[in-house]
N, C-alpha and C positions, 0 to 999 in steps of 0.2 A: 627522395624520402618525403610525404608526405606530412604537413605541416600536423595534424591530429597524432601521426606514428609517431614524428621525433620524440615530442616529450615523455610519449610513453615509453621507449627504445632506449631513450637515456637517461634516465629512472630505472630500467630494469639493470640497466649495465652499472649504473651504483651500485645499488644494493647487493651485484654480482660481485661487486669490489670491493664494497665496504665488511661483509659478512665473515669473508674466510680470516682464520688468523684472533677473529677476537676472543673466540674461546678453546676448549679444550688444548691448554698446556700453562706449567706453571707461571708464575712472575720470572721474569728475567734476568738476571745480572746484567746493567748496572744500573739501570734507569728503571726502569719498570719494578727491581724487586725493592729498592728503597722507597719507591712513591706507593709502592701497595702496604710497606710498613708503617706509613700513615693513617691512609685508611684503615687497614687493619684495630689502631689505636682509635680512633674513632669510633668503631664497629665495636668495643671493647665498652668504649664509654667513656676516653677521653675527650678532652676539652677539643672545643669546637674555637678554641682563639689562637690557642699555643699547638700549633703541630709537635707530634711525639711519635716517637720511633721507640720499641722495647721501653717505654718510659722513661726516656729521656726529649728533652726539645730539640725540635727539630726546623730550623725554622729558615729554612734554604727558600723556599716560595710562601705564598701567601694560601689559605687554604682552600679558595673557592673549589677548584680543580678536587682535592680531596674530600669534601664536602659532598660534589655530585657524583663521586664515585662510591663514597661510603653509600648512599642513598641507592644508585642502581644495583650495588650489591645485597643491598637490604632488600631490596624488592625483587630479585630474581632468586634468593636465596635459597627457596623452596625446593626449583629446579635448577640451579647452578650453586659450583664451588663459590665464593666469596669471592678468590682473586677472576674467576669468569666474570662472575658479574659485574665486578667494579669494571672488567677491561670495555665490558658495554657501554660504557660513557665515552669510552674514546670516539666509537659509532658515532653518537652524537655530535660531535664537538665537531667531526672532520663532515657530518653530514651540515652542519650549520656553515663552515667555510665555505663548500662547495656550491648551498646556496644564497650567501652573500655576496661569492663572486660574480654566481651567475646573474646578478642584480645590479651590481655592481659594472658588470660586461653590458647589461641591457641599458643602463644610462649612458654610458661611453658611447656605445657604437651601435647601437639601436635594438631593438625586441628579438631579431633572428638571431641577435650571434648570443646571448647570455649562456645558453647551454654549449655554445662553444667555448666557453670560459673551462666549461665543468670539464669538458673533454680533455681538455688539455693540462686540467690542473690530474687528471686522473691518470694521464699517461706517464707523467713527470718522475722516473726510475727515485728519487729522493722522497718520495711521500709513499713509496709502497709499504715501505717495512715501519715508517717509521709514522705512517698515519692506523696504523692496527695495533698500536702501544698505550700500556696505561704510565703518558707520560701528561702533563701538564700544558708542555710544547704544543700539544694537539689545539687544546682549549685557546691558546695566546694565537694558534693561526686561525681561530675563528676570530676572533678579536681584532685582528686586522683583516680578514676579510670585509667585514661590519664596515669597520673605519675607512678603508676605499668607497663601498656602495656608499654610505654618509656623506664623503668627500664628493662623489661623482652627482648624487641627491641634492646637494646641499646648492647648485646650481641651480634645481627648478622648482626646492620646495626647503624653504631654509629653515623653520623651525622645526621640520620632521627632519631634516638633516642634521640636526644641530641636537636633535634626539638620541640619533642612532649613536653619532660620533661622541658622546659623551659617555654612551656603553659602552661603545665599541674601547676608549680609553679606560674605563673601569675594571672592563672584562680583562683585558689586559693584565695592568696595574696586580688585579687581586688574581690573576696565574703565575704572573713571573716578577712583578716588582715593578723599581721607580724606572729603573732605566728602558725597558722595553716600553712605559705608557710614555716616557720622554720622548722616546724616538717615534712613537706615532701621534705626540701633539706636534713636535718638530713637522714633520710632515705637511699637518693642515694650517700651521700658524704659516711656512714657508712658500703656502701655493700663493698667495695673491704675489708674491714678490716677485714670482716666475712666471705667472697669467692673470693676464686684466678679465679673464673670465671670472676670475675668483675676487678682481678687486674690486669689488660693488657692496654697497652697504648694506645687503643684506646678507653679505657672507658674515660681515659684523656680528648682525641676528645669529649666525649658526655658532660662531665661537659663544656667545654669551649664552647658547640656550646647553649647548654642550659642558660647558662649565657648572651652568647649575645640575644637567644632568648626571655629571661626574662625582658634583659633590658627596653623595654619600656612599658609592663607591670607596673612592679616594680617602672616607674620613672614618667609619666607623669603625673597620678592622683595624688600623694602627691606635688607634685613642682605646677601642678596648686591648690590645696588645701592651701600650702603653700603661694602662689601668691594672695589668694585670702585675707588670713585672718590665720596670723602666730599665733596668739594664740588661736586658733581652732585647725590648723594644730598640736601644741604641745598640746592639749589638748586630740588628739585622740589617738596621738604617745603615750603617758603616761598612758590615761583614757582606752584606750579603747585596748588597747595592753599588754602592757607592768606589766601595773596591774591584769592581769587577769593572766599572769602566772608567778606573784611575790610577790603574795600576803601572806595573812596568813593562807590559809588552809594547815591541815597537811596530808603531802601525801600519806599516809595511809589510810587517813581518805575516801580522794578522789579514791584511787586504790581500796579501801574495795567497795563504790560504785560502782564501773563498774564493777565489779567480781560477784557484788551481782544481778546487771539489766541484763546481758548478757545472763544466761541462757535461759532467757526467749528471750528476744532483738533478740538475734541471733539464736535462736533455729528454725529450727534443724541443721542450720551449724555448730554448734561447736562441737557437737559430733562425726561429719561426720571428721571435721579440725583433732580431736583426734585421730583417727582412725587412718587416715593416715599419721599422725607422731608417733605412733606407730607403724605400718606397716612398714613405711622407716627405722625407729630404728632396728627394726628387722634384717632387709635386708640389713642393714647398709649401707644405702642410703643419711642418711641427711645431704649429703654437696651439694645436687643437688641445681639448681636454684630454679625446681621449690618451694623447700622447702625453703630453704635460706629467699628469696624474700618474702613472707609473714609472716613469723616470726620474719623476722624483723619488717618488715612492724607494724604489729599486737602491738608488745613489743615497739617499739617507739613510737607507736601514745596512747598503753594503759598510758604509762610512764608521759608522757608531758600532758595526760587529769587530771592524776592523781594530776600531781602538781599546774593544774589552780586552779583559785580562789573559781568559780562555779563547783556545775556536776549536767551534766541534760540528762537525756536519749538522749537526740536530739544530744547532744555531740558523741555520741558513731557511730554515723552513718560511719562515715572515716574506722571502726572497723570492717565496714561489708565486706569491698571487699577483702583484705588481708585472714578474713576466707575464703569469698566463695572459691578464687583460691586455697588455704590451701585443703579445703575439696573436691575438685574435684575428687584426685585420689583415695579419701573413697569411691565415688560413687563404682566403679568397685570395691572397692577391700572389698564393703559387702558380709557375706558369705549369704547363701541361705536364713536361717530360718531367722537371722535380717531384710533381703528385703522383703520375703513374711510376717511379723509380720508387717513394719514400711508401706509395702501396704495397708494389709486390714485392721489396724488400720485407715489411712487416709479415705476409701473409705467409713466405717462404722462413725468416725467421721463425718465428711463432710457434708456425707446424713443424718445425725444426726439433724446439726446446720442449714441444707438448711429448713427440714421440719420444725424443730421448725422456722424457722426463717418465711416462712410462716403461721403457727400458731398465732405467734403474729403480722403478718401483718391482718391478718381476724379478730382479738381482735383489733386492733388500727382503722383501715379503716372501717371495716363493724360492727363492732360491735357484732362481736361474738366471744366468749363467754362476755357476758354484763359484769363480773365481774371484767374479765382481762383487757376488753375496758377500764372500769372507774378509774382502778388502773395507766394505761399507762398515761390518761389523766388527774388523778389528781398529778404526775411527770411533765406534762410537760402543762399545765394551758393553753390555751390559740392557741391551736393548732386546725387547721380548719380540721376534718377529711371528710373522703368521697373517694371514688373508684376514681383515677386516671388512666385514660387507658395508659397512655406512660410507667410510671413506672412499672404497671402490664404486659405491652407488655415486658420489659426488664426484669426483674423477670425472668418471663418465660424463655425469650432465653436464660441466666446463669441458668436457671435451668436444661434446654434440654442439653444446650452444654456442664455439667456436666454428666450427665447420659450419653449421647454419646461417651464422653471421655474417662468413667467408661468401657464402654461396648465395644471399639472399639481399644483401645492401644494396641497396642502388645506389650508381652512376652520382653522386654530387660532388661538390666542392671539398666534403669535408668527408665525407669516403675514407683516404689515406689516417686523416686525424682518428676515426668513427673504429677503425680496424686495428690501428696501432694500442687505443687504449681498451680492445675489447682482449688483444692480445698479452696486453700486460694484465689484464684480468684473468683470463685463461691460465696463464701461467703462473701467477703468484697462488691462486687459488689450488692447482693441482699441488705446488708445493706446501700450502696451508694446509691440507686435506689429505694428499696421501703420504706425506714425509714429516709431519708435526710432530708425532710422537718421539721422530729417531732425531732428529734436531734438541727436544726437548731433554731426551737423556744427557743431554751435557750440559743443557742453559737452566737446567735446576737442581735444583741444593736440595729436593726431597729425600733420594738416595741416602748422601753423604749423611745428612742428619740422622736418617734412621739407622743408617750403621752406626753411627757413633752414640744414640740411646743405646745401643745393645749394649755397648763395651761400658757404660758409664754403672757405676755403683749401685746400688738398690737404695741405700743409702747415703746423703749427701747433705751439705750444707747448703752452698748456693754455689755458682758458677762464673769465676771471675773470667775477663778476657783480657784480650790484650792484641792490638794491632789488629783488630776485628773491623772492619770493613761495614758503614750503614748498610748493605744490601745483604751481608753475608749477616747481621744482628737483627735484620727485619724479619729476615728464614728463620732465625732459628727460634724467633718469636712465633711466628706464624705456624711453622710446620711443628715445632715441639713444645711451644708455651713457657719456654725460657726468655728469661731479661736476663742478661751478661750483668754483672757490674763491670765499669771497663775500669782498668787500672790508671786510663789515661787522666780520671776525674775522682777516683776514689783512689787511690796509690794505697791507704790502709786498709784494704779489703779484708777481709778476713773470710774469704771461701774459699771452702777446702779443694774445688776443682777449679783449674785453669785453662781455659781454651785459646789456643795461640797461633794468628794468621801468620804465613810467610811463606816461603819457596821452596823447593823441595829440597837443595841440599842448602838451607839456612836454616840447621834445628837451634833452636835457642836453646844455650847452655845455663841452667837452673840451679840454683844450691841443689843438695844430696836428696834433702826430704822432698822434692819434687819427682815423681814418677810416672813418664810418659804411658799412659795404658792407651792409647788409641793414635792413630794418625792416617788420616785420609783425604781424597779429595773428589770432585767431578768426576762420571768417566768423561777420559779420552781428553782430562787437565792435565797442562804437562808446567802450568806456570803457578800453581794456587799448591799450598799445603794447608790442612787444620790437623793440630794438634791438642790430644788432650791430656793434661798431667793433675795427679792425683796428688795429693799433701798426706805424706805417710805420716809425719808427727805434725798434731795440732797445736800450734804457739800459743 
């Protein structure tokens, strides 16, 4: 591959990966539909300090992340739904990771391999689904992307390092809180202690310059949060921080977890990462930066996930950039038969899942084979089938510019890497494109809600809830212009309808003057009820 081709080759192959999936389908259950009922409240004309959901606070993250989503949904608004266009920030946020790392990969281990960073961060099965989400996670992995290139930078140019790494902590900080910018200053305060690359006094320079570039980060959103409403402000510092990595999980219990999602998560970079810390072991190499820096990296941020409260695969994403620069120098340093096995395994997979994936697009859409058609659509109830030309025009082009890929790469090192993430684009995208809509019938609460306007009164007071769920009260804001009062904060409600989460056989048993008129759910939910009951006499 020609040095002029590559960048332009893998540039297209982002954008080939980054595109599908960000639009046309609703917000999501569980992540995506409570982060868009923020923005949403933004986009209304709430406060820009105090996150709010259905108008109440909300204040799980910090707002930056809902800020630049409210914003790209305002500016595509014209020609996109609101929740499309806010998911277009997620674009952003993983296209900025991808070139941080690659920057990041070009300090480490020289100018040819940076785009090999991207390669491998793109094949990595844990950032398909969950890099095309309008989740905040996205923004905190560029954030640390930043803060490795800073870190890697900060060796041959210490107050432009000490620039970035003070963002990169900020960027952070104002996505997800105190404890994720904790564990990525942990990170640069701990490298001189493990590399005299790092212990020279102008690494000094990068901490002090990164500090003043932090400060207003770090300062302005909590002193107005503060300013606005002091026991919220303590309420997030505690609830929403501090508790989640002081809580009572055992950390064990938490490190067994990420040990056990990772194979998969991060595959195939961690075998690549293995590789080539065996390799430098060998060669007796591991005091290099490029090594140093991601293993630290890696063992801090595993360490500190280990000991929160929660784990949840989404957590693990900070985990991904540390491997890719880790496993860069595996690329080149596969021997033959690994590369032509991990090739033609890819090419034969691939073309595997693209045909079948076709197959059951002719079973869902056309209705052939009948048998497959009616099993697809007694899974998902309620789904309007029929031949779509745009999706079937795209289909195709992921399906061409995989066979072209296949047939047109040349012979290099990184060949096997070049094909495997061209095929995890092929693939995600046929499922982004020709199966969105029939996935969608079940991951959105449009349906349900509009069934339950129908049944609801002409007349009403307001709409109390109860065990209502933040993603199921962002929908029903978003989709029907309802705010719940929740009983859980008002107990004297006084509205005369009631909407109540739960299971399908736990109907909640009500005084007399309560009457169930409605009950529905998801198609093809077999775990979620809402119910709605109506106040025959007014108290």
């Amino acid at each position: 591959m020609s040095f002029a081709l590559r960048p332009l080759l893998i540039t297209l192959l982002c954008l080939a990966w980054l595109l599908p999936g960000l639009v046309a389908h609703d917000p999501w259950k569980p992540d995506e539909a409570y982060t868009f009922g923020v923005v949403f409240e933004i986009l209304l004309g709430g406060s820009w300090v105090i996150p709010q959901i259905a108008g109440e606070a909300f204040i799980e993250k910090p707002p930056l992340f809902h800020l630049v989503a409210a914003a790209s949904a305002w500016l595509f608004s014209p020609v996109l739904p609101l929740h499309d266009g806010a998911r277009l920030s997620a674009g952003l946020w993983i296209g900025l990771a991808l070139l941080f790392t690659a920057l990041a990969s070009r300090e480490l281990n020289g100018p040819r391999h940076g785009l090999t960073a991207v390669l491998l961060l793109l094949g990595c099965l844990g950032l398909v689904v969950r890099g095309h989400q309008l989740i905040p996670d996205v923004a905190t992995l560029a954030g640390f992307a930043m803060a490795y290139y800073s870190a890697a930078l900060a060796l041959r140019r210490a107050a432009a390092g000490g620039f970035w790494l003070g963002t990169a902590w900020g960027l952070i900080f104002m996505t997800q809180g105190i404890p994720e910018a904790v564990m990525a200053t942990a990170i640069a305060v701990l490298l001189p202690v493990f590399s005299a690359d790092w212990r020279k006094r102008n690494y000094a320079l990068t901490l002090g310059v990164a500090c003043a570039a932090a400060l207003p980060w770090l300062s302005i959103w909590p002193l107005l949060l503060h300013q606005h409403d002091p026991a919220l402000f303590a309420a997030w510092v505690q609830g929403e921080n501090l508790s989640r990595f002081f809580g009572t999980q055992d950390m064990l219990g938490g490190l067994g977890y990420y040990l056990r999602t990772l194979p998969w998560y991060a595959f195939p970079v961690w075998p690549l990462a293995l590789w080539a810390v065996w390799r430098a072991h060998k060669m007796r190499q591991t005091g290099t930066p490029a090594l140093v820096l991601p293993v630290l990296g890696f063992l801090v941020t595993l360490l500190m996930l280990g000991r929160a409260t929660e784990s949840r695969e989404l957590y693990a994403l900070p985990m991904l950039v540390p491997l890719a620069l880790l496993a860069v120098p595996g690329v080149d340093l596969l021997r033959r038969g690994a590369a032509n096995g991990w090739y033609w395994f890819s090419v034969m997979a691939f073309t595997f899942f693209i045909l079948v994936g076709w197959f059951y697009w002719g079973a869902l859409e056309l209705g052939v084979p009948a048998r497959l058609h009616a099993h697809l659509h007694s899974i998902r109830p309620g789904y309007d089938f029929g031949f779509h030309v745009l999706p079937f025009v795209l289909g195709l082009a992921y399906t061409a510019g995989w066979f072209v890929l296949v047939a047109r790469l040349p012979r290099n090192p990184e060949q096997p890497l070049a094909i495997w993430a061209g095929g995890i684009t092929a693939v995600w995208a046929l499922l982004a494109t020709l199966f969105i809509g029939w996935v969608d019938t079940t991951k959105s609460y449009r349906s349900v809600i509009s069934d339950m306007q129908r049944a609801m009164p002409a007349q009403y007071n307001c709409i109390a809830s109860r065990d209502l769920g933040e993603s199921q009260r962002a929908l029903l804001h978003y989709f029907a212009g309802i705010r719940s009062e929740r009983l859980e904060t008002k107990p004297q409600s006084a509205c005369d309808l009631l909407l109540v989460q739960g299971v399908p056989l736990d109907d909640m048993i009500l005084p007399p003057q309560w009457q169930k008129i409605w009950e529905g759910h998801r198609p093809g939910d077999k775990d979620e009820r809402l119910r709605l009951y109506r106040l025959q006499q007014k108290l």
